[in-house]
VMD Tcl script that builds the backbone (N, CA, C; Angstrom):
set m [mol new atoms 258]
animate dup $m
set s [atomselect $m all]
$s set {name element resname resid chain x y z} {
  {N N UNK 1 A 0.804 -1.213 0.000}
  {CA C UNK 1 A 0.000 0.000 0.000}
  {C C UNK 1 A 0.848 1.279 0.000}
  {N N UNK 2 A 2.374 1.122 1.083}
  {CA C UNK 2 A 2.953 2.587 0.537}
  {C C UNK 2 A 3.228 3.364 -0.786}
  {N N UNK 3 A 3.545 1.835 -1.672}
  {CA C UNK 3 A 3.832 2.538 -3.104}
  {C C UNK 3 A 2.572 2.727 -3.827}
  {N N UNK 4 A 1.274 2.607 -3.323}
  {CA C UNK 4 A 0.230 3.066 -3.900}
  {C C UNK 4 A 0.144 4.422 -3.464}
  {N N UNK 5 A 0.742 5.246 -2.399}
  {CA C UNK 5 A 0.384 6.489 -1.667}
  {C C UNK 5 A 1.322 7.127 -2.271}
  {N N UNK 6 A 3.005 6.375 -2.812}
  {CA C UNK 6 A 3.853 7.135 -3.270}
  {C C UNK 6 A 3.644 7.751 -4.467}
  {N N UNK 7 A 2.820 6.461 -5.211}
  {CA C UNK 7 A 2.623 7.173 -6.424}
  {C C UNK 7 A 1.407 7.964 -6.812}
  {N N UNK 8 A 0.749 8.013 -5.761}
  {CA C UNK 8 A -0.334 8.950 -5.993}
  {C C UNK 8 A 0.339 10.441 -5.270}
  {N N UNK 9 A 1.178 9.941 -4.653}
  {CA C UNK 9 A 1.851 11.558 -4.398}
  {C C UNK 9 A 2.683 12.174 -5.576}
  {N N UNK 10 A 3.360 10.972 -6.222}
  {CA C UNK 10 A 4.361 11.533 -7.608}
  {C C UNK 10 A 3.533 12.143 -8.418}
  {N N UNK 11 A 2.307 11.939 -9.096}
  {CA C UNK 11 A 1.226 12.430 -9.885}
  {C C UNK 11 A 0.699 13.722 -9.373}
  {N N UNK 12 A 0.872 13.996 -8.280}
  {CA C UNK 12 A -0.214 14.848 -7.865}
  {C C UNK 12 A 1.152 15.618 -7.880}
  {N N UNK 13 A 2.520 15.618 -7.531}
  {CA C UNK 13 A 3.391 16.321 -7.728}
  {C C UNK 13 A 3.966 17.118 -8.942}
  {N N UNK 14 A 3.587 15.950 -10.155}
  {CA C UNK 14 A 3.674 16.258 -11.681}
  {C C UNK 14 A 2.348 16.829 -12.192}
  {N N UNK 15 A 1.640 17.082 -11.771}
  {CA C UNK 15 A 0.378 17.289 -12.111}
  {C C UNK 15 A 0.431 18.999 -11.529}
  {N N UNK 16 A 0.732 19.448 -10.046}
  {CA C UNK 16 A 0.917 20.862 -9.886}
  {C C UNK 16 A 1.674 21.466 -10.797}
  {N N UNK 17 A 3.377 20.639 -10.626}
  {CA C UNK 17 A 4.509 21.160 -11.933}
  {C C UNK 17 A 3.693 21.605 -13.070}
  {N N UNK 18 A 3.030 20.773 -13.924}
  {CA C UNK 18 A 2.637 20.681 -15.046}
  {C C UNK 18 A 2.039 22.079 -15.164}
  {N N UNK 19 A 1.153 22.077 -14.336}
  {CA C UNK 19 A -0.399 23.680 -14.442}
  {C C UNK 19 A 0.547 24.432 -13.555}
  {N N UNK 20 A 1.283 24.814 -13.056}
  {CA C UNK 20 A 2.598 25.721 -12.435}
  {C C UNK 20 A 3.274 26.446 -14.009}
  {N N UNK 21 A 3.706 25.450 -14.278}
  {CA C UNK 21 A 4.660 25.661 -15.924}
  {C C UNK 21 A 3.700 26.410 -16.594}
  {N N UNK 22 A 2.400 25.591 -17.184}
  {CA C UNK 22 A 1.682 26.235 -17.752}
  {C C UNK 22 A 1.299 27.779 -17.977}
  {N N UNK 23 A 0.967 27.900 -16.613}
  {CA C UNK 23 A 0.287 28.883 -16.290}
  {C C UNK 23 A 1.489 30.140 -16.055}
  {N N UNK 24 A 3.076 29.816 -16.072}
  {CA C UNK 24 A 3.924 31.110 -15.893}
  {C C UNK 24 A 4.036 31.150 -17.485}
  {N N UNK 25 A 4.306 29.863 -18.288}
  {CA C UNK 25 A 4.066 30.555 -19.704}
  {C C UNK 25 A 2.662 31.592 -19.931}
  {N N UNK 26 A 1.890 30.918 -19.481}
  {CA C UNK 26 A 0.447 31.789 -20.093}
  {C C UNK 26 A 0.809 33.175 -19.391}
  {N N UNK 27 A 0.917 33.471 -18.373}
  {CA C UNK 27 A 1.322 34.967 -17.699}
  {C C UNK 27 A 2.428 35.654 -18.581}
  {N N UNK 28 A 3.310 34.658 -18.925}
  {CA C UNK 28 A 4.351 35.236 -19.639}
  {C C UNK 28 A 4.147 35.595 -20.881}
  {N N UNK 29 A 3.917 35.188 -21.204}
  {CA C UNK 29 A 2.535 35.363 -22.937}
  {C C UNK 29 A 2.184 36.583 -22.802}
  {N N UNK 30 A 1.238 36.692 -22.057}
  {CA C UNK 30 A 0.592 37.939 -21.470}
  {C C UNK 30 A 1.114 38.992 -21.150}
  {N N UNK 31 A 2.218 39.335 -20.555}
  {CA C UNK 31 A 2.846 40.149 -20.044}
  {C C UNK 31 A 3.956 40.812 -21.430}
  {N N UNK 32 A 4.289 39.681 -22.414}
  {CA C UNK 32 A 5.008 40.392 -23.378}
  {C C UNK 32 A 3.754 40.917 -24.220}
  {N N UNK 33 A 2.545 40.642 -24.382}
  {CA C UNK 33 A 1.933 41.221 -25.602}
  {C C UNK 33 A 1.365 42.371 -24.597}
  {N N UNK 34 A 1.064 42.621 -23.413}
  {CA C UNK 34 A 0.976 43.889 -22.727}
  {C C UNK 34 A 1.902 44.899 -22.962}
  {N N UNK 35 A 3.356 43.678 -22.912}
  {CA C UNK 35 A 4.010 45.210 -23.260}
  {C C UNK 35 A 4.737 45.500 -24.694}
  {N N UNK 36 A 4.108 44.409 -25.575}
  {CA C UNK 36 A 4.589 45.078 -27.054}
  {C C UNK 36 A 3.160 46.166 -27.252}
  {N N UNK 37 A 2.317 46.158 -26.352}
  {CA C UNK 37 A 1.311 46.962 -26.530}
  {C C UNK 37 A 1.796 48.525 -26.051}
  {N N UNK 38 A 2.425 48.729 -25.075}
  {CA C UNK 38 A 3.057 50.055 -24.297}
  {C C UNK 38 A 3.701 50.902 -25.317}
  {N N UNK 39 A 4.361 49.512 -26.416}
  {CA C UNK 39 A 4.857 50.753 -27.708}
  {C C UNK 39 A 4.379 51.749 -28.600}
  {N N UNK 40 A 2.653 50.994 -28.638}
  {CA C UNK 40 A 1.903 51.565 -30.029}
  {C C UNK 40 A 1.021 53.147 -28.822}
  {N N UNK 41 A 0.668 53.918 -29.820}
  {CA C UNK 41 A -0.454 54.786 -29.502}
  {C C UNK 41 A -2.132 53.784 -29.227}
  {N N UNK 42 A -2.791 54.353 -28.114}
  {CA C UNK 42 A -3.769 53.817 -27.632}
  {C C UNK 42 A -4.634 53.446 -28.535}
  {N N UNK 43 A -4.717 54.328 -29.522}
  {CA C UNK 43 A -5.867 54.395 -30.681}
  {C C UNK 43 A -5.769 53.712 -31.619}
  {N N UNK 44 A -4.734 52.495 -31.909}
  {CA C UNK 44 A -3.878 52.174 -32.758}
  {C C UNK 44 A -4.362 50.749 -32.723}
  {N N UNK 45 A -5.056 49.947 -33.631}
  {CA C UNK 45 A -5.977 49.048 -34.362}
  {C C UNK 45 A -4.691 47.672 -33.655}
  {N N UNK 46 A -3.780 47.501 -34.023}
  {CA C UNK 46 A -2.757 46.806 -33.095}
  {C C UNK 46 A -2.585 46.629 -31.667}
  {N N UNK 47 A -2.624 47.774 -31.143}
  {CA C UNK 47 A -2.960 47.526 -29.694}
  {C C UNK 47 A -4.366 47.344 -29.641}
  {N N UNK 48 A -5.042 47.363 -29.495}
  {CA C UNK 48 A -6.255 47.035 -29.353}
  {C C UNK 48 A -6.207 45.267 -29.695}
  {N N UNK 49 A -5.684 45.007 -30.682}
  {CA C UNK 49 A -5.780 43.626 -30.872}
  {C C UNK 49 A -4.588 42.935 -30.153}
  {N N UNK 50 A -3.168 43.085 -29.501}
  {CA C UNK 50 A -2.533 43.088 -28.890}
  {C C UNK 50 A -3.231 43.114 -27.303}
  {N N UNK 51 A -4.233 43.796 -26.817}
  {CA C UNK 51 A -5.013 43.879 -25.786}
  {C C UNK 51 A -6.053 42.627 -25.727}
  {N N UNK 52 A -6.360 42.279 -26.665}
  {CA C UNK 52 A -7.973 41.360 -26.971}
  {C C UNK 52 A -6.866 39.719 -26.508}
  {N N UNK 53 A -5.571 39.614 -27.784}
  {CA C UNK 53 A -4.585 38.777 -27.479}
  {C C UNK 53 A -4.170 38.146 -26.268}
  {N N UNK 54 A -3.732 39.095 -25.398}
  {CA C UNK 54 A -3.577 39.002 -23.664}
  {C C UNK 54 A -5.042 38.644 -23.156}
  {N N UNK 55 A -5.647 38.741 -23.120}
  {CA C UNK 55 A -7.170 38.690 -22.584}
  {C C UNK 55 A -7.356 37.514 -22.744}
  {N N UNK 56 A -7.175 37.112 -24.287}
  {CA C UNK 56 A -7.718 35.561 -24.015}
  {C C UNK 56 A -6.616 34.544 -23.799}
  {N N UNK 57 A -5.182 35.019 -23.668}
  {CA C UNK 57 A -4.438 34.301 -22.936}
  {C C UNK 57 A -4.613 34.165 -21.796}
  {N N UNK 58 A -5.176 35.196 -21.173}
  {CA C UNK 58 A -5.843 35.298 -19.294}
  {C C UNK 58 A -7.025 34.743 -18.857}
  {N N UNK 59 A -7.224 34.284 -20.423}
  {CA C UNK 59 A -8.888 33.751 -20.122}
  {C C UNK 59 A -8.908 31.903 -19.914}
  {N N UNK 60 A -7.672 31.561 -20.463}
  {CA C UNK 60 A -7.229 30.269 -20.789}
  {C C UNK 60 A -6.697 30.008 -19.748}
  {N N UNK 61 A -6.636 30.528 -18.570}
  {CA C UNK 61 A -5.832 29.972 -17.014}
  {C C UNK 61 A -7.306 29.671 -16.240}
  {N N UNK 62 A -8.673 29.960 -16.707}
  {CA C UNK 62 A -9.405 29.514 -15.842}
  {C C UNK 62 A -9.922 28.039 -16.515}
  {N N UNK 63 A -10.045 27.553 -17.656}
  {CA C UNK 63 A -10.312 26.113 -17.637}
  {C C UNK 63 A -8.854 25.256 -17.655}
  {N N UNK 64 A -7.713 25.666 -17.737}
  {CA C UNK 64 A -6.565 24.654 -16.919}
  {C C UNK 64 A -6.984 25.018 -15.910}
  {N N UNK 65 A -7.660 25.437 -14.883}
  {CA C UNK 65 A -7.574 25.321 -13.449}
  {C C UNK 65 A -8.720 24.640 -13.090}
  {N N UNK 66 A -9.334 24.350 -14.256}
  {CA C UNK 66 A -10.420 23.472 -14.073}
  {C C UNK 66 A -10.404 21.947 -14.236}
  {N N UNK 67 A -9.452 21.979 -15.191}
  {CA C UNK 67 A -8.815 20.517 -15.405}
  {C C UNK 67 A -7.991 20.184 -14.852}
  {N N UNK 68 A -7.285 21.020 -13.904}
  {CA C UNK 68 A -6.534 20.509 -13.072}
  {C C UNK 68 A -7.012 19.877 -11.527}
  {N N UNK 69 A -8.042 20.822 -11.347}
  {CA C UNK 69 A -8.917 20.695 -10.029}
  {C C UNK 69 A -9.703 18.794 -10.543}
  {N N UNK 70 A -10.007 18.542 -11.423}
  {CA C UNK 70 A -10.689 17.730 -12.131}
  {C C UNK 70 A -9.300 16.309 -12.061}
  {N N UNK 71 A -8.422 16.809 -12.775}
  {CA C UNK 71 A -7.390 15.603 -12.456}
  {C C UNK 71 A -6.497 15.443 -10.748}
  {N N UNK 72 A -6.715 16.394 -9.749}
  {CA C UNK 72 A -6.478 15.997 -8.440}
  {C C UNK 72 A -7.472 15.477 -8.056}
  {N N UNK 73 A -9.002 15.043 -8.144}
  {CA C UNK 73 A -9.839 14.341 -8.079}
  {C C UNK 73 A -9.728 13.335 -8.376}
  {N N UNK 74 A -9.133 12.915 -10.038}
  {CA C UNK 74 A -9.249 11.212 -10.438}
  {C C UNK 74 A -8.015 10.728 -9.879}
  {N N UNK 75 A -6.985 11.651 -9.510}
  {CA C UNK 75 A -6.161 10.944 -8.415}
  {C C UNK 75 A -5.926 10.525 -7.233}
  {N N UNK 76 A -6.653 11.351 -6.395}
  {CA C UNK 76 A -7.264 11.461 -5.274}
  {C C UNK 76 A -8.185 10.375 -4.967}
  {N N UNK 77 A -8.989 10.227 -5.783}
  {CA C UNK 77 A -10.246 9.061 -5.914}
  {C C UNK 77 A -9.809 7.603 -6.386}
  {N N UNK 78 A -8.684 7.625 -6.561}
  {CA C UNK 78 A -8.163 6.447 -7.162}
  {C C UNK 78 A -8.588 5.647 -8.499}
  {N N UNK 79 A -9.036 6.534 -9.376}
  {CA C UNK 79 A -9.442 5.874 -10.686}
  {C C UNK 79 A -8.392 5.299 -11.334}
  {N N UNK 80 A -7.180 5.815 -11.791}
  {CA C UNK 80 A -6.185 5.024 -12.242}
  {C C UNK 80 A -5.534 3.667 -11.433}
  {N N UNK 81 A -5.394 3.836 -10.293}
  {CA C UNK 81 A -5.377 2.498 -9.685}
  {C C UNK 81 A -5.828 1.289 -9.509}
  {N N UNK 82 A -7.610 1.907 -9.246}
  {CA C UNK 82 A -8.746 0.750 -9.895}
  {C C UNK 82 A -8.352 0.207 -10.941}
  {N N UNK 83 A -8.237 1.047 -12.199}
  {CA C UNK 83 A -7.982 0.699 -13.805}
  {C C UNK 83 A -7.077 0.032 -13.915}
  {N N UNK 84 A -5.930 0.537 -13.553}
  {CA C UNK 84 A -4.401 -0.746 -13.422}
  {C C UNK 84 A -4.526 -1.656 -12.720}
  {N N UNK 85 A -5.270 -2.192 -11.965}
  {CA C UNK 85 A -5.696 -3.607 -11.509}
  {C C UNK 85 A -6.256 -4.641 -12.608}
  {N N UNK 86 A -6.956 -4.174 -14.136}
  {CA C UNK 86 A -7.750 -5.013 -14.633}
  {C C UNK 86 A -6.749 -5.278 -15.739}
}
mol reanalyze $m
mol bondsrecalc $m
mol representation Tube
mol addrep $m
């Protein structure tokens, strides 16, 4: 049974990493098209779409956090373990 707890701890360890990584790229994404935006004038058809760009890169951190909340559950719950028994 310990190496059933170990490896549900390794998963759940690779599984934060994973949406951790993710999510500093997605910020990081974000943060350069914010600021290739700082270059243009406000009124300027580019920033504006440079703005819309970031937005829905910021918008894409709330369903990874949904699938992530979703896969500490099937690990948590032991579905893959069940499954590797058959």
């Amino acid at each position: 049974m310990p190496n059933t707890t170990d490896s549900r701890a390794r998963r759940i360890r690779e599984a934060r990493t994973g949406i951790l990584t993710a999510a500093a790229v997605q910020l990081g994404t974000a943060a350069l098209l914010l600021w290739g935006r700082s270059f243009l004038p406000p009124e300027h058809m580019l920033a504006w779409l440079l703005l819309a760009a970031a937005a829905l890169t910021l918008a894409a951190l709330i369903p990874m956090g949904i699938v992530y909340r979703k896969r500490i559950q099937e690990i948590e719950g032991g579905e893959e373990d069940a499954a590797g028994e058959y």
